[in-house]
N, C-alpha and C positions, 0 to 999 in steps of 0.2 A: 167401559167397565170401571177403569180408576179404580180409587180407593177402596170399593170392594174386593179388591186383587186379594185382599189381603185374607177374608174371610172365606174367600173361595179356596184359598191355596189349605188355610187353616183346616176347612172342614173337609178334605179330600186327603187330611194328615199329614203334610205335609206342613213344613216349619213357616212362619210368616216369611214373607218374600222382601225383599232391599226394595223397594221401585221410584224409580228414577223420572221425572217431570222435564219435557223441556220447553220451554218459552219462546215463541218469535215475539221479540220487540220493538215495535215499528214506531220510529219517531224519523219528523225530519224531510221535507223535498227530496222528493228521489231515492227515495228507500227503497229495494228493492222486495220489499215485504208486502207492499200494495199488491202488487201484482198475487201474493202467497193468496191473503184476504179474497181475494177477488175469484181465484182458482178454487178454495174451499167453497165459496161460496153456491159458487156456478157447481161447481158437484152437489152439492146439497140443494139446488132448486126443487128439482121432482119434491122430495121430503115437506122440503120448507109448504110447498103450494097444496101437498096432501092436507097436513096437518091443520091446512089455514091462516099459517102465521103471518103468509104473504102472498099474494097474485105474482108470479115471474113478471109479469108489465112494472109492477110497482116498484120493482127489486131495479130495476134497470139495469142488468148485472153488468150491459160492455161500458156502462162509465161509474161503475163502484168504485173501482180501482181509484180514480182522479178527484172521484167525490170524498171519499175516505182521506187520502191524502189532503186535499185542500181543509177535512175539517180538523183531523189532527193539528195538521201545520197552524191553522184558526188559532186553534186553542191552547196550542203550545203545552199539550199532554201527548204522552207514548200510547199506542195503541199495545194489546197483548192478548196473544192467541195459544193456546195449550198445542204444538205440536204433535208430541207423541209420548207416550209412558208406557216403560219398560218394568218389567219386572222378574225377578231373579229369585233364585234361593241354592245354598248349597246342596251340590247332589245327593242322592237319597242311598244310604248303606244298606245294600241287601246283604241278610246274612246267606252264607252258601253250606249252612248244615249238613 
């Protein structure tokens, strides 16, 4: 949902919400974030292979993890994956007439 949080919160009358992004940033041998990569991935097979974006064979998913890793390391760029976003608002004053 992301960034429409915002207009959902809006049009349900409620005040725009704070929402918070966080980032896994994977650079470097041995990072323990290959393995994050590799676990989102393998969850979103079934998805990935409905929609056609990819055959599970193609994905090779039990050596992403090492393939990922060897090409970031390659190229001497961080990899970066959207964890989770959050989002907030202050509570809602009911009056008690």
């Amino acid at each position: 949902m992301g960034l429409r949080l915002v207009s959902v919160f809006t049009e349900a009358g409620l005040p725009p919400p704070q929402i918070r992004s966080d980032l896994q940033v994977v650079y470097g041998p041995g990072s323990s974030g290959y393995a994050f990569f590799e676990s989102a991935i393998r969850e979103l097979l079934p998805t990935i292979e409905h929609y056609g974006v990819a055959r599970v064979d193609d994905v090779d998913i039990d050596t992403f993890a090492k393939r990922l890793e060897r090409e970031t390391v390659a190229a001497r760029s961080p990899s970066g994956a959207e964890k989770a976003k959050t989002a907030s608002t202050a509570p809602v004053k009911v009056s008690s007439r």
